[in-house]
C-alpha positions as CSV (number, residue, x, y, z in Angstrom):
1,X,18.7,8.3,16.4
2,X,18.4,4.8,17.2
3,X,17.6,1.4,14.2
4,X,17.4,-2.4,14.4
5,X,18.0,-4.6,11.8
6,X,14.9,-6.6,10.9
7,X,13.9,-8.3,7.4
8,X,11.7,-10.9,8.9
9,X,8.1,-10.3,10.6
10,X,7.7,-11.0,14.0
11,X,4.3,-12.2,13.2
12,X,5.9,-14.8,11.1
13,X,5.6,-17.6,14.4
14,X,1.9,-17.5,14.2
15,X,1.7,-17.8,10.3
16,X,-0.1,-21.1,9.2
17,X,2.7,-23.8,8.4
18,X,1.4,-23.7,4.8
19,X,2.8,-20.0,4.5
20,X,5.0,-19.3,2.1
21,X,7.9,-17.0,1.0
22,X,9.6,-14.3,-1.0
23,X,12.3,-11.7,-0.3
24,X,11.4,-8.4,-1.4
25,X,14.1,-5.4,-0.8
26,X,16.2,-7.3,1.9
27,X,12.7,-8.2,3.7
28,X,11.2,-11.6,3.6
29,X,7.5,-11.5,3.1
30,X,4.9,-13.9,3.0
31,X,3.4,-14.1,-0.5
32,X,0.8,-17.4,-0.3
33,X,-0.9,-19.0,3.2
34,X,-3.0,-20.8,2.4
35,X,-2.3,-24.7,1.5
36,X,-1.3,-25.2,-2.2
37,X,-4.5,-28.3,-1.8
38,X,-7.0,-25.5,-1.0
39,X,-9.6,-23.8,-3.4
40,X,-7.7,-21.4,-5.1
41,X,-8.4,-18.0,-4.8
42,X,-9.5,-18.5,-0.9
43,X,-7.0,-16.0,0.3
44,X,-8.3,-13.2,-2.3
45,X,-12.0,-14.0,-1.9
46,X,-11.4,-13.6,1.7
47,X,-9.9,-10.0,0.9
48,X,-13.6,-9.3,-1.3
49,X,-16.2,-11.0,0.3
50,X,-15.2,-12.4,4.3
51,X,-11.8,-10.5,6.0
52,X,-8.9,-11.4,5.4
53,X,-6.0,-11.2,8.6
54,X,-2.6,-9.6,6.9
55,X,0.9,-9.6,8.2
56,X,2.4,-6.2,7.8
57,X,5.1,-6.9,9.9
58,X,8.2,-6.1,7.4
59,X,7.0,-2.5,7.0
60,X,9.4,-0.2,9.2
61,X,7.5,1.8,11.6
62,X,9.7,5.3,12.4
63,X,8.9,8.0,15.2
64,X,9.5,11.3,14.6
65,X,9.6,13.7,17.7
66,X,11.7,16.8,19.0
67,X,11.7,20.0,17.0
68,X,10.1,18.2,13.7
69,X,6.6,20.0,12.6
70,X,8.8,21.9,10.1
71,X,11.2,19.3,8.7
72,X,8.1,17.1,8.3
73,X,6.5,19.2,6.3
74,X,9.1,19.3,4.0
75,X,9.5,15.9,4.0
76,X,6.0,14.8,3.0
77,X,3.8,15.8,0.0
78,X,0.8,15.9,1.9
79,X,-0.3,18.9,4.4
80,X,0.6,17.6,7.8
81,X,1.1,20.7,10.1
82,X,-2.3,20.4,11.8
83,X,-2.7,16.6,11.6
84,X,-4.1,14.9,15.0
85,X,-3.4,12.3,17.6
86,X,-6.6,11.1,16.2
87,X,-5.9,11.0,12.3
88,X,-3.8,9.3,9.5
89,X,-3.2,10.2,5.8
90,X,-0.9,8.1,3.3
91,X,1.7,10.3,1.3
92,X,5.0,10.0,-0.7
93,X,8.4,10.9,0.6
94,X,10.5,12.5,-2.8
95,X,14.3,13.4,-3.0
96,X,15.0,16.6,-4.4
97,X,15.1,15.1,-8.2
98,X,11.5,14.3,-7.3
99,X,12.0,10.7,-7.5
100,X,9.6,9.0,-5.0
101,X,11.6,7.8,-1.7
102,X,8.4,5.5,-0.5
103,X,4.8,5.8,0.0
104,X,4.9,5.9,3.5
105,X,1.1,5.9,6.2
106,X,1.3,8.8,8.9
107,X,0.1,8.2,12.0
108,X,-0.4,11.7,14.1
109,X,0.9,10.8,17.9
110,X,0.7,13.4,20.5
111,X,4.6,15.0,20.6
112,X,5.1,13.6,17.2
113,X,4.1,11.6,14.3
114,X,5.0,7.3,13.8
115,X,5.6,6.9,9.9
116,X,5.0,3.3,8.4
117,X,7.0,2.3,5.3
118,X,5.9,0.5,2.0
119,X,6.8,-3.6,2.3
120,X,9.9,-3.6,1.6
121,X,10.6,0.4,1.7
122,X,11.8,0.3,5.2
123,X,15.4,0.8,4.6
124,X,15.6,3.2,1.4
125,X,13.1,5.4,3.8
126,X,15.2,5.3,6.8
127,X,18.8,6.0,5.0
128,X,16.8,9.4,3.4
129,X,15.2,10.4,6.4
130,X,18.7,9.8,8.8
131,X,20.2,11.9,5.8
132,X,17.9,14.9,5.9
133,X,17.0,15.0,9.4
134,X,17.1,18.7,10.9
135,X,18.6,19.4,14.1
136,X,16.5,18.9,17.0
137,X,14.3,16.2,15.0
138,X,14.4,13.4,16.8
139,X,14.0,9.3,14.8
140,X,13.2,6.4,16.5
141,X,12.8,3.5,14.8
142,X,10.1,1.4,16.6
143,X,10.3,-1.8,14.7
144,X,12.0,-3.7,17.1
145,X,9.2,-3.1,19.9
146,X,6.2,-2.5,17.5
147,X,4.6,-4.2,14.2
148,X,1.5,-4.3,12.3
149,X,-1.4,-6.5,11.6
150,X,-4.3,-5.4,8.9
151,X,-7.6,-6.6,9.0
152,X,-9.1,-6.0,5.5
153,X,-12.7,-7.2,4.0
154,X,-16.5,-6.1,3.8
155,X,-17.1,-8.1,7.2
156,X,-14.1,-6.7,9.0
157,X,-15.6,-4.7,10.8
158,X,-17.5,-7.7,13.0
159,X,-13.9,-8.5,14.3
160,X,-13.1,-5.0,15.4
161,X,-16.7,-4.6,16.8
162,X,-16.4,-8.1,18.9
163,X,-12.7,-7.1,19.9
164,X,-12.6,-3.1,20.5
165,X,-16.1,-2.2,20.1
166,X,-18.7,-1.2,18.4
167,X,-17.6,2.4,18.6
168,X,-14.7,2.0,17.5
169,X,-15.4,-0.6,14.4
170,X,-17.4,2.6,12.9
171,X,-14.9,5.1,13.4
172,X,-14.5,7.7,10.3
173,X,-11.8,6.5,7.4
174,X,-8.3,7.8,7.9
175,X,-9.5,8.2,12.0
176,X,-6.8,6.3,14.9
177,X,-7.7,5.4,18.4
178,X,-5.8,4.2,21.3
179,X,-7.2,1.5,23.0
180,X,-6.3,-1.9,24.4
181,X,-5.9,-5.3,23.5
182,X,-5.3,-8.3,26.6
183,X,-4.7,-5.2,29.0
184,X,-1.8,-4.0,26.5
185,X,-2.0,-0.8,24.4
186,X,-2.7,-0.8,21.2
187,X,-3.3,1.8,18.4
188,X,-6.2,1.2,15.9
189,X,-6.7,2.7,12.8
190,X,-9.2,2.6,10.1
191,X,-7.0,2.5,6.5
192,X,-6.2,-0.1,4.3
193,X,-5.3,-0.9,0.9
194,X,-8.1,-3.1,-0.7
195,X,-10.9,-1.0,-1.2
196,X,-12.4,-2.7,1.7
197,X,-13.4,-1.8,5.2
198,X,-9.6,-2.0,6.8
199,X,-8.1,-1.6,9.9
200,X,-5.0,-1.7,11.3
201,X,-3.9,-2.4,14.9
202,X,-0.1,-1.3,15.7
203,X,1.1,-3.1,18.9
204,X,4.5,-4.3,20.6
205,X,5.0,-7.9,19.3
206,X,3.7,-10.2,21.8
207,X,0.3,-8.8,21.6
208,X,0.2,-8.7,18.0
209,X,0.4,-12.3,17.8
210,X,-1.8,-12.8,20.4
211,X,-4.3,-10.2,18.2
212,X,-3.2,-12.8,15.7
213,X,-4.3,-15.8,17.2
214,X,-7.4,-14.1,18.7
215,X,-8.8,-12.9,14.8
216,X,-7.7,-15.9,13.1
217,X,-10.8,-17.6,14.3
218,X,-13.0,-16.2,12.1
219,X,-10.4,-14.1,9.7
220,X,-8.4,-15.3,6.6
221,X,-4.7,-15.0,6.8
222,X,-3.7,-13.7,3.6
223,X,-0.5,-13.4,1.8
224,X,0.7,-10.9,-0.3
225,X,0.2,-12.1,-3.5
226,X,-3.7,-11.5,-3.0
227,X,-3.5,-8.6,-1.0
228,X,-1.2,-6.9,-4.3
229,X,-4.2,-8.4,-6.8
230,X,-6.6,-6.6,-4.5
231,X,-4.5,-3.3,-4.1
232,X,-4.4,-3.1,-8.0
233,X,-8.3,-3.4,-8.5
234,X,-8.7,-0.4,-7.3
235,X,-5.4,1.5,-8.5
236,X,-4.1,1.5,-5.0
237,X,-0.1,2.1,-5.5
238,X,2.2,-0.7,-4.9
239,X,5.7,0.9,-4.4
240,X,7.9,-2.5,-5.6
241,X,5.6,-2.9,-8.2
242,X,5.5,0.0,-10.2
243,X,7.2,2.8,-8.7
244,X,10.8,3.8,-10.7
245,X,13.2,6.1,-10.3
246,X,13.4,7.1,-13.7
247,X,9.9,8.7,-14.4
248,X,8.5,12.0,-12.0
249,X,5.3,11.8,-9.8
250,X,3.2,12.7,-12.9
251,X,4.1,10.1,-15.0
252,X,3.2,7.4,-12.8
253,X,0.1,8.4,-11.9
254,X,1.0,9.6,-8.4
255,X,0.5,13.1,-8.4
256,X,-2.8,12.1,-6.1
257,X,-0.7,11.6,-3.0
258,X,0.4,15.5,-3.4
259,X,-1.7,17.8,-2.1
260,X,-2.3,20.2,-4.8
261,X,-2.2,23.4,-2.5
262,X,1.1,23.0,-0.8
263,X,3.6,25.1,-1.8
264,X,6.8,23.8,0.1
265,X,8.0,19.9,0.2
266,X,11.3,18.6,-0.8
267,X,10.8,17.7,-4.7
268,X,8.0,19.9,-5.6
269,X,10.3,21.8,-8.1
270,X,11.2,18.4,-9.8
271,X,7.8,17.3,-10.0
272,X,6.2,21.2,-11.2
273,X,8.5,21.0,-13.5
274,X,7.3,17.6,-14.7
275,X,4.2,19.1,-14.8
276,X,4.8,22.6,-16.6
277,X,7.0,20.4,-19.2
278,X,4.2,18.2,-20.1
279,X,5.1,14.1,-19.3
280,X,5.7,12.0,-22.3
281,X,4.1,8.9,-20.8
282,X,1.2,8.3,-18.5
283,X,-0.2,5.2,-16.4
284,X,-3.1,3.4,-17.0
285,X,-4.7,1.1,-15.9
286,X,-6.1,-1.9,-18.8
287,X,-8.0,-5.5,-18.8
288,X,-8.1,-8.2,-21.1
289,X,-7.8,-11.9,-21.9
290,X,-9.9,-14.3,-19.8
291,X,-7.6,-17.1,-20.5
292,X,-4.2,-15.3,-20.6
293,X,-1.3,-15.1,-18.1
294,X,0.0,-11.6,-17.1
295,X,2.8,-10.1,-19.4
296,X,6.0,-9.6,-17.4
297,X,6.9,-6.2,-16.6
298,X,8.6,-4.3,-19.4
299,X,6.4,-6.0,-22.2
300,X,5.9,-4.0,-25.3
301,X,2.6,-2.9,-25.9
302,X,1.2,-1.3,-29.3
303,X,-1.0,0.3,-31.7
304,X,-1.6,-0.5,-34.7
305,X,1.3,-2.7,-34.4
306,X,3.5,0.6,-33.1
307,X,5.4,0.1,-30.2
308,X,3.7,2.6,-27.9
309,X,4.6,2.0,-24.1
310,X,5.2,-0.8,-22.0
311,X,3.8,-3.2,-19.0
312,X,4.4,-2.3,-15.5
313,X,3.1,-4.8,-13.7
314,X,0.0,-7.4,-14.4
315,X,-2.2,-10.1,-12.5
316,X,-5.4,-12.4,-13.0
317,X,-7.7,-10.2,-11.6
318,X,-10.1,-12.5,-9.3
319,X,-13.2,-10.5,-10.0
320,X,-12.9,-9.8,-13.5
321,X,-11.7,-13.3,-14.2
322,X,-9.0,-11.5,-16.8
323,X,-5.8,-10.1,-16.8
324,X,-5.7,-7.0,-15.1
325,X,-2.6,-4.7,-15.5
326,X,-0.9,-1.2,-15.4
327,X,0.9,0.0,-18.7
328,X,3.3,3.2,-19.5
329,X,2.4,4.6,-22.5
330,X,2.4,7.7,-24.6
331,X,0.5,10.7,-23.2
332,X,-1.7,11.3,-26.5
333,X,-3.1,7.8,-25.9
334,X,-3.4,7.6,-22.1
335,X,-7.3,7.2,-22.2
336,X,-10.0,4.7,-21.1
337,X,-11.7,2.4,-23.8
338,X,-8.9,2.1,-26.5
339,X,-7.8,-0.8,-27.7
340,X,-4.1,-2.2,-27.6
341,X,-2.0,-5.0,-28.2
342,X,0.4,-6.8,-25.6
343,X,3.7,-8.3,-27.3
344,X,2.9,-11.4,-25.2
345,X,1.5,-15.2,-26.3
346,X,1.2,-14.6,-29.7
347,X,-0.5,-10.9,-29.3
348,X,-2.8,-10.5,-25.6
349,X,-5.4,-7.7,-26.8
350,X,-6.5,-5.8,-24.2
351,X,-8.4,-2.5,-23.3
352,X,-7.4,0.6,-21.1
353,X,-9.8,1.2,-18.1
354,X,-11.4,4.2,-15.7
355,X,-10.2,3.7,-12.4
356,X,-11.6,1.8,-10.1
357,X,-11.2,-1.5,-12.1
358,X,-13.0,-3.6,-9.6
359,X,-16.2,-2.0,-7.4
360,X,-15.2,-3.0,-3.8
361,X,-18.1,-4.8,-1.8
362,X,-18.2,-2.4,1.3
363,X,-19.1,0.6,-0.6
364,X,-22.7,-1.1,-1.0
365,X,-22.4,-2.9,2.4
366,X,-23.3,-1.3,5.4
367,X,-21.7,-1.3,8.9
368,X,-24.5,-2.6,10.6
């Protein structure tokens, strides 16, 4: 097993000079580009209606070879036993208590599989994985050669299509490809977290931030702090934001990164459990307050003035023009269209929501 130490992007040479910055989990990310003089809301509007260019670069990317098919298995919720060169799928990693290690994007490789860690996940993932590894199950971890730029919007697919092809701009969701960028290897893959058409090309540093350079002509670079806004429209997870070790799977609203049929994966007995036990909280998603700021995490929020649940984590949602926000509460209310109170600026009264809170632009906009 080999590591590197890393907790700043290698992208971060070619971010504009306007970028700024945040340390998440040991990792420095870049929350804002854009100039604070700009419109605001470029950066998300970029993520909804243009592309915007997003620096993945402090997510760890580890490579699992040798005797692994097995071990991986048991190491990831979803079924992975038959899973391509040519495909990807997102899934949790759990400990045997069930809490949830990372939400982590597999990439099948022929000989083996290259895992990609949440922002900031990088470290917790590889100190479990080092700690569980079977014999003959080889980790490399390829974040000193390799990084990560994501292309995300409803006209991202013009970039891939001038860049790779046209082929390969309409390749299925969750597909990969390797192909080439400036005569240097690159993998593509069609994922992303927005809602959006997204893509992501995985390549050794240099030509990244060439890629970079090349896409910034006609993409947005876009921080994190839109890209999170984005992710939560749509109910996307975001692992720093709302994941605990104190509640299972169920309770927060994970349990769709499991695939139901798979009988064997390290935590399942926590997390049935969970489920035969009934949880006494559930996640949901809720909207509210055009002219309100989001309630810090932990927030109280009630019912008929009974303390109920509380916030998990809340933003200005760009398309609803509103506070947009996750909350814990009990089971027995967990339902779309009730009413609720926030304990925050005098009372914030909001509404619970169906899932997806925002109605992503590509899924009425054609490849074309």
């Amino acid at each position: 097993m080999t590591t590197v130490t890393h907790g700043t992007s290698p992208l971060r040479a070619v971010h504009p000079d306007s970028a700024e910055y945040q340390t998440m989990a040991g990792a420095e990310v870049v929350w804002r580009m854009s100039d604070p003089g700009e419109e605001p809301g470029k950066e998300y509007e970029s993520l909804r209606d243009g592309v915007g260019l997003i620096d993945w670069g402090t997510s760890r990317l580890v490579e699992v070879r040798g005797d692994h098919v097995e071990w991986l298995q048991r190491l990831l919720t979803r079924d992975v036993e038959y899973l391509a060169g040519e495909r990807t799928v997102c899934s949790l990693v759990l400990d045997e208590a069930g809490r949830v290690v990372d939400i982590v994007t597999v990439y099948g490789r022929d000989g083996g599989v290259l895992l990609e860690s949440s922002v900031g996940g990088g470290e917790r993932l590889w100190a479990h994985m080092t700690a569980c590894a079977d014999d003959g199950v080889e980790l490399v971890d390829r974040s000193g050669e390799l990084t990560v730029v994501g292309l995300e919007g409803p006209s991202a697919w013009r970039i891939i299509s001038q860049v790779f092809g046209e082929s390969l701009s309409i390749m299925p969701y969750e597909s990969t490809a390797d192909t080439e960028f400036g005569g240097r290897p690159v993998l593509l893959a069609r994922t992303g977290v927005t809602g959006e058409y997204g893509y992501k090309v995985i390549a050794d540093h240099d030509t990244a931030r060439a890629f970079w350079k090349s896409a910034s002509v006609d993409a947005t670079p876009v921080g994190l702090e839109a890209v999170e806004t984005a992710m939560l429209e749509i109910r996307q997870p975001i692992m720093q934001r709302e994941v605990t070790d104190e509640l299972g799977v169920i309770a927060q609203g994970l349990n769709w990164l499991v695939d139901s049929g798979k009988e064997s994966f390290t935590g399942r007995a926590a997390m049935m459990a969970e489920y035969e036990g009934g949880a006494a909280v559930q996640t949901i998603g809720f909207a509210g307050a055009p002219d309100g700021t989001p309630p810090p995490r932990g927030t109280r929020v009630l019912a008929d003035g009974r303390p109920v649940g509380s916030v998990v984590h809340a933003v200005v949602s760009g398309r609803l023009g509103a506070v947009l926000g996750l909350m814990r509460i009990e089971v027995s209310l967990a339902a779309a269209g009730l009413p609720f109170t926030i304990d925050h600026e005098g009372g914030l009264e909001v509404e619970t929501l169906n899932t997806p809170y925002v109605r992503p632009k590509s899924w009425i906009t054609p490849i074309s």
